[in-house]
C-alpha positions as CSV (number, residue, x, y, z in Angstrom):
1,X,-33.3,-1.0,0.7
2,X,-30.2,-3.2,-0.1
3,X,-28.7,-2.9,-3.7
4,X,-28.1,-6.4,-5.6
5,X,-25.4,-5.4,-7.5
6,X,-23.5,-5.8,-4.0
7,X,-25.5,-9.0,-2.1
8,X,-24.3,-10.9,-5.2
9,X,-20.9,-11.7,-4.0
10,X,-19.8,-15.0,-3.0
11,X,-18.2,-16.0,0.2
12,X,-15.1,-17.2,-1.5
13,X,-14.5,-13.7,-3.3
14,X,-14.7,-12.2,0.2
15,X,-12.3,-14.5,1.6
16,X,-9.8,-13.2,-1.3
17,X,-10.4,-10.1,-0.9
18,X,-9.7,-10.3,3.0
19,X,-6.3,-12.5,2.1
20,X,-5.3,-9.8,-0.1
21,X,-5.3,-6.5,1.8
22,X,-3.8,-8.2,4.5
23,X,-0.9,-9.6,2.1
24,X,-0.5,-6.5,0.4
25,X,-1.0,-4.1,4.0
26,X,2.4,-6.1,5.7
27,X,5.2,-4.3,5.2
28,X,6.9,-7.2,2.7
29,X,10.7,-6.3,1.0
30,X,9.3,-5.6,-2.4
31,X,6.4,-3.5,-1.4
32,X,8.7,-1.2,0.0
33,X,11.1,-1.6,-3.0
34,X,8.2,-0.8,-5.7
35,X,7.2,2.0,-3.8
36,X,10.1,3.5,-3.6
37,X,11.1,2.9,-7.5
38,X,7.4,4.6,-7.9
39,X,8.3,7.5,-5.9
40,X,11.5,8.0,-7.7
41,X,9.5,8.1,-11.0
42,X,7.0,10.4,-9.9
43,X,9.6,13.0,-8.6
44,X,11.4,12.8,-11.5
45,X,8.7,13.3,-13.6
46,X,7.6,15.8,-12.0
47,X,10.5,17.8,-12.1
48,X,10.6,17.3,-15.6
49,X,6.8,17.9,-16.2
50,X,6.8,14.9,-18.1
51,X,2.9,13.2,-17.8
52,X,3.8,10.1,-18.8
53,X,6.4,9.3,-16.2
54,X,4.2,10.5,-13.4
55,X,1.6,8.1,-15.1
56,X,3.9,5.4,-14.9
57,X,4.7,6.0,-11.5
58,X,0.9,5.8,-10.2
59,X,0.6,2.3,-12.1
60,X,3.5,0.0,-10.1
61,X,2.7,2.1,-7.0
62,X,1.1,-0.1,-4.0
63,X,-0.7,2.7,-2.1
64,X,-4.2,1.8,-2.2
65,X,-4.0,-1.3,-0.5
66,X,-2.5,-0.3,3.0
67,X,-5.6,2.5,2.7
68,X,-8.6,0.1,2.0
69,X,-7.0,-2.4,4.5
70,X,-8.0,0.0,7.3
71,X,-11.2,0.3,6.0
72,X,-11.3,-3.6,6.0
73,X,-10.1,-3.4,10.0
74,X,-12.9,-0.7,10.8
75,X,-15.8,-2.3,9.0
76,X,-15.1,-6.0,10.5
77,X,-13.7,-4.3,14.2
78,X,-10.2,-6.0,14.1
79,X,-7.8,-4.0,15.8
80,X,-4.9,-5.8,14.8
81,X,-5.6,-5.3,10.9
82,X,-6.7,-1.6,11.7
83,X,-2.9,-1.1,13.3
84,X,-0.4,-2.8,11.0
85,X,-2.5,-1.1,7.9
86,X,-2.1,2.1,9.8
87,X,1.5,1.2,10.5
88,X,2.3,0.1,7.0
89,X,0.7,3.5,5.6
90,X,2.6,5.8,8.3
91,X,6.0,3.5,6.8
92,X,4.9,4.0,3.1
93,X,4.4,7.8,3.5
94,X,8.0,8.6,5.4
95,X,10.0,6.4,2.9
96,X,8.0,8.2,-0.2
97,X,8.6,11.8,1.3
98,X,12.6,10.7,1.8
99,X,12.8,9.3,-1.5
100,X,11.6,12.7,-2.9
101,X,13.9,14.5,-0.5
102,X,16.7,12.3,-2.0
103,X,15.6,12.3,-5.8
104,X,15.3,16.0,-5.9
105,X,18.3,17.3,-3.9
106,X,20.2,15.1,-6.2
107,X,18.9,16.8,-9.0
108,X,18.9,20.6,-8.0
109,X,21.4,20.5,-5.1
110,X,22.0,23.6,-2.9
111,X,24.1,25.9,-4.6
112,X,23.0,24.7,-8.0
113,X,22.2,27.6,-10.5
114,X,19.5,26.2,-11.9
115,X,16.9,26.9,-9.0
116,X,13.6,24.2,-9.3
117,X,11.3,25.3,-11.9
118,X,7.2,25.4,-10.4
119,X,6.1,23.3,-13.5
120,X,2.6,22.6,-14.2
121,X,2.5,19.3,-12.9
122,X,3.9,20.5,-9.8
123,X,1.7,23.4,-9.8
124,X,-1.6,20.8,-10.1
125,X,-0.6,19.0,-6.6
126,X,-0.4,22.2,-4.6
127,X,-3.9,23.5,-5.1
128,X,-6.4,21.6,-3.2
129,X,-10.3,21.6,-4.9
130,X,-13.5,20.0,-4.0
131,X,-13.3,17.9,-6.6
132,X,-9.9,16.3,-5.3
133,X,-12.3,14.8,-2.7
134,X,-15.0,14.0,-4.6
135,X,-12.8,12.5,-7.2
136,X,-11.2,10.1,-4.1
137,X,-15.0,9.2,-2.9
138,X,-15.4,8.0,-6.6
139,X,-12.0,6.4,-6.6
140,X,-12.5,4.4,-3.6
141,X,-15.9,3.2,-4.0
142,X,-14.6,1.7,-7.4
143,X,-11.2,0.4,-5.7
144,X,-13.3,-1.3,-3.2
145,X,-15.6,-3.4,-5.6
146,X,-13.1,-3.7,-8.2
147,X,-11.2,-5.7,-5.1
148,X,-13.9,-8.0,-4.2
149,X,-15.1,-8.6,-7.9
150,X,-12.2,-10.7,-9.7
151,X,-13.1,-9.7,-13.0
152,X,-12.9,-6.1,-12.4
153,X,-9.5,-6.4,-10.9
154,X,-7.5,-5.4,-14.2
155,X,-9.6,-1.6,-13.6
156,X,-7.4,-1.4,-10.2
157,X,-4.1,0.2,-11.9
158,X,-6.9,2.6,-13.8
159,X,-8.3,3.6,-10.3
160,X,-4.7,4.5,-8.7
161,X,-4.6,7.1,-11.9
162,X,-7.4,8.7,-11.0
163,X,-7.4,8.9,-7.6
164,X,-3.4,10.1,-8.1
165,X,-2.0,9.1,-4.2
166,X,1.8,9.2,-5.2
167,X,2.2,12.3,-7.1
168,X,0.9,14.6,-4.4
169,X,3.8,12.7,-1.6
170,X,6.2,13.2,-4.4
171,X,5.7,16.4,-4.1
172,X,5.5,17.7,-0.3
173,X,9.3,15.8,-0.2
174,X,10.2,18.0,-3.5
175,X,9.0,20.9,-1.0
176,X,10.6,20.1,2.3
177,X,13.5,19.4,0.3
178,X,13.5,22.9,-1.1
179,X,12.4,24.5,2.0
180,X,9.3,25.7,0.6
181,X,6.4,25.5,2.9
182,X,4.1,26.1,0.3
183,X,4.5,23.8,-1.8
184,X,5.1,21.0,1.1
185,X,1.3,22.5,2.9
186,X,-0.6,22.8,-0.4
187,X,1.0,19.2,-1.7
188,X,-0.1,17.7,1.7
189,X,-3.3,18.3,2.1
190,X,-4.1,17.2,-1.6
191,X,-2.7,13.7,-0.2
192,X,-4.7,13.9,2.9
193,X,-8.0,14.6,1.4
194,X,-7.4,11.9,-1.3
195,X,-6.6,9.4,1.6
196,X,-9.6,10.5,3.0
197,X,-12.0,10.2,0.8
198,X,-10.7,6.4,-0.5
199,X,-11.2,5.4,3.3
200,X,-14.4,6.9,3.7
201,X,-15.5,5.4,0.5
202,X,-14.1,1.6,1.0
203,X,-15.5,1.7,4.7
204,X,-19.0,2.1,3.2
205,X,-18.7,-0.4,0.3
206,X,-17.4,-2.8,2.7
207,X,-20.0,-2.6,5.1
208,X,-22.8,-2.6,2.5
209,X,-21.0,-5.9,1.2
210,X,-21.4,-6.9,4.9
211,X,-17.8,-7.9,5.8
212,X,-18.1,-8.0,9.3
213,X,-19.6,-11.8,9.0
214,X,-16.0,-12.7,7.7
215,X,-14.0,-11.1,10.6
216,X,-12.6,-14.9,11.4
217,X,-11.0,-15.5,8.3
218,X,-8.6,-12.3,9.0
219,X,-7.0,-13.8,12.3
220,X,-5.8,-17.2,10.0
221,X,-4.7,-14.6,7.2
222,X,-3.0,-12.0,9.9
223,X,-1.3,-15.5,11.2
224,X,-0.2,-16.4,7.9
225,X,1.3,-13.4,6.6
226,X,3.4,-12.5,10.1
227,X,4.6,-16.1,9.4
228,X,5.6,-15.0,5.9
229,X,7.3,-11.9,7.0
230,X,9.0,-13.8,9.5
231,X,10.4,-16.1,7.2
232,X,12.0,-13.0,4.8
233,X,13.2,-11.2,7.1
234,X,15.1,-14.3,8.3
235,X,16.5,-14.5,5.0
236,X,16.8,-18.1,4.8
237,X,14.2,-21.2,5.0
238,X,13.2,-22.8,8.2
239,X,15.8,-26.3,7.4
240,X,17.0,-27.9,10.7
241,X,20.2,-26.5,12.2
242,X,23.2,-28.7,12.6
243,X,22.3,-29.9,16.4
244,X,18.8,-30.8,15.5
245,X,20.3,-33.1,12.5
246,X,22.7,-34.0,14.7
247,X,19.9,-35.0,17.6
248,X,17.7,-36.7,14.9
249,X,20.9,-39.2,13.1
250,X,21.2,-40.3,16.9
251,X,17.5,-41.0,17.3
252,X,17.7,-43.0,14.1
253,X,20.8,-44.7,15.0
254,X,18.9,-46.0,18.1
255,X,15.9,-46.6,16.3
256,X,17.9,-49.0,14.1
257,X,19.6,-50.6,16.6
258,X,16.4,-51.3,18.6
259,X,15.5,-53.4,15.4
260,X,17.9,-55.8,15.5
261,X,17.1,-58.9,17.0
C-alpha cells in the first residue's frame, strides 16, 4: 500500500530537487568556505561550552546535502552522482577535522598551562546512544521530503540541528589534536551513526517518491554543474582570447570586402 502524502509530488518538484543535490554535492569555492567558517564555530563553541555558537554553527553548515545526494545516486542507480557525492563528503569531512585540528591547537597549544577542559558539550558528542540513530532515521526522513516539498524547505536549517552532523567532526579534530583517542573514537562514531542513519532514511523516502523514473534529468544537471565548476575554477569567463579576436576582425574584414561591388 502506497502512502499519498508521497505520490502527490509533481514532476517539476522532482526535477528541483535532483538540480539541487547535485548543485550543492560539487565541491563549489563557497561550499568549502561555509563549511569551514561552520567548523571553526563549532570548535570554538565547543571549547567554550557555549550552546549557542555550536547552534549557529549547525545552521550555515552544508552537510546534509553531499549525504542525501548519495542517496539520490543509489535510489536512481547513477554511478557518477553516487561518486562525486561520496567524493564531496570524504572532502568535507578531512577539511572539517583539520579545521578543528587548527582551531583548537591555536587555542590550547602544546605547552599551554591551561590543558583542554572535557566540557559538557564535548562530553555529549563522545558517548554514542541508540537514540543518536534513531534521532538521524527521523532526521533524514524529514530532510528528504522537506527537499522535495518547496514549502517545507525553510524546516531544512531545523533538521541540521537536530540531526547535529558538525558538532560530532568538530570534535574527533579537537581529539586528534589533543592526542586523545577517546575522545577522537567516541566523537567518531556519533558522526558515523548519524551519517548513517540520514542515508538510510533519504534512500527510502526517495525510492517511495519513485526517483528512479527521473534518472535522465541528473546526466543534464551533472553536465551543467561540471561546466559551472569548470568555469570557477578558471577564475575568469569564457571571452575570446586575443588570437580568436584577432582570427574573427580578419574574417570580418574579408567579409566586408567581399561586399563591395
Amino acid at each position: 500500500m502506497r502512502i499519498a502524502v508521497f505520490d502527490n509530488i509533481k514532476a517539476e518538484q522532482k526535477k528541483d530537487a535532483i538540480s539541487l543535490l547535485v548543485t550543492h554535492s560539487t565541491r563549489f569555492q563557497d561550499f568549502l568556505l561555509m563549511l569551514i567558517l561552520s567548523l571553526i564555530m563549532a570548535t570554538i563553541g565547543l571549547l567554550m561550552n557555549n550552546v549557542a555558537i555550536i547552534i549557529g554553527s549547525m545552521l550555515i553548515a552544508p552537510v546534509l546535502y553531499p549525504i542525501m545526494g548519495i542517496s539520490m545516486g543509489i535510489v536512481i542507480v547513477d554511478k557518477k552522482m553516487i561518486f562525486r557525492s561520496i567524493q564531496t563528503f570524504a572532502q568535507m569531512s578531512f577539511l572539517g577535522v583539520v579545521t578543528a585540528i587548527v582551531v583548537t591547537l591555536f587555542m590550547y597549544a602544546p605547552g599551554m598551562e591551561t590543558g583542554l577542559e572535557l566540557t559538557p558539550e564535548l562530553l555529549l558528542r563522545i558517548r554514542p546512544h541508540i537514540s543518536d540513530i534513531a534521532i538521524a532515521i527521523v532526521a533524514g526522513l524529514a530532510a528528504s521530503f522537506a527537499l522535495v516539498k518547496p514549502s517545507l524547505n525553510a524546516t531544512l536549517p531545523g533538521v541540521a540541528i537536530s540531526v547535529a552532523l558538525v558538532p560530532p567532526l568538530a570534535v574527533v579534530g579537537i581529539g586528534i589534536a589533543t592526542l586523545n583517542l577517546h575522545i577522537t573514537s567516541g566523537a567518531l562514531s556519533i558522526f558515523l551513526l548519524n551519517t548513517l542513519g540520514i542515508l538510510v532514511a533519504s534512500v527510502v523516502t526517495f525510492s517511495i517518491m519513485n526517483f528512479y523514473a527521473k534518472r535522465d534529468i541528473v546526466k543534464v544537471e551533472i553536465k551543467k554543474e561540471d561546466q559551472a565548476l569548470e568555469k570557477e575554477l578558471n577564475g575568469r569567463p569564457n571571452t575570446p582570447t586575443a588570437k580568436q579576436k584577432n582570427n574573427i576582425k580578419k574574417k570580418s574584414a574579408l567579409a566586408q570586402k567581399g561586399k563591395k561591388p
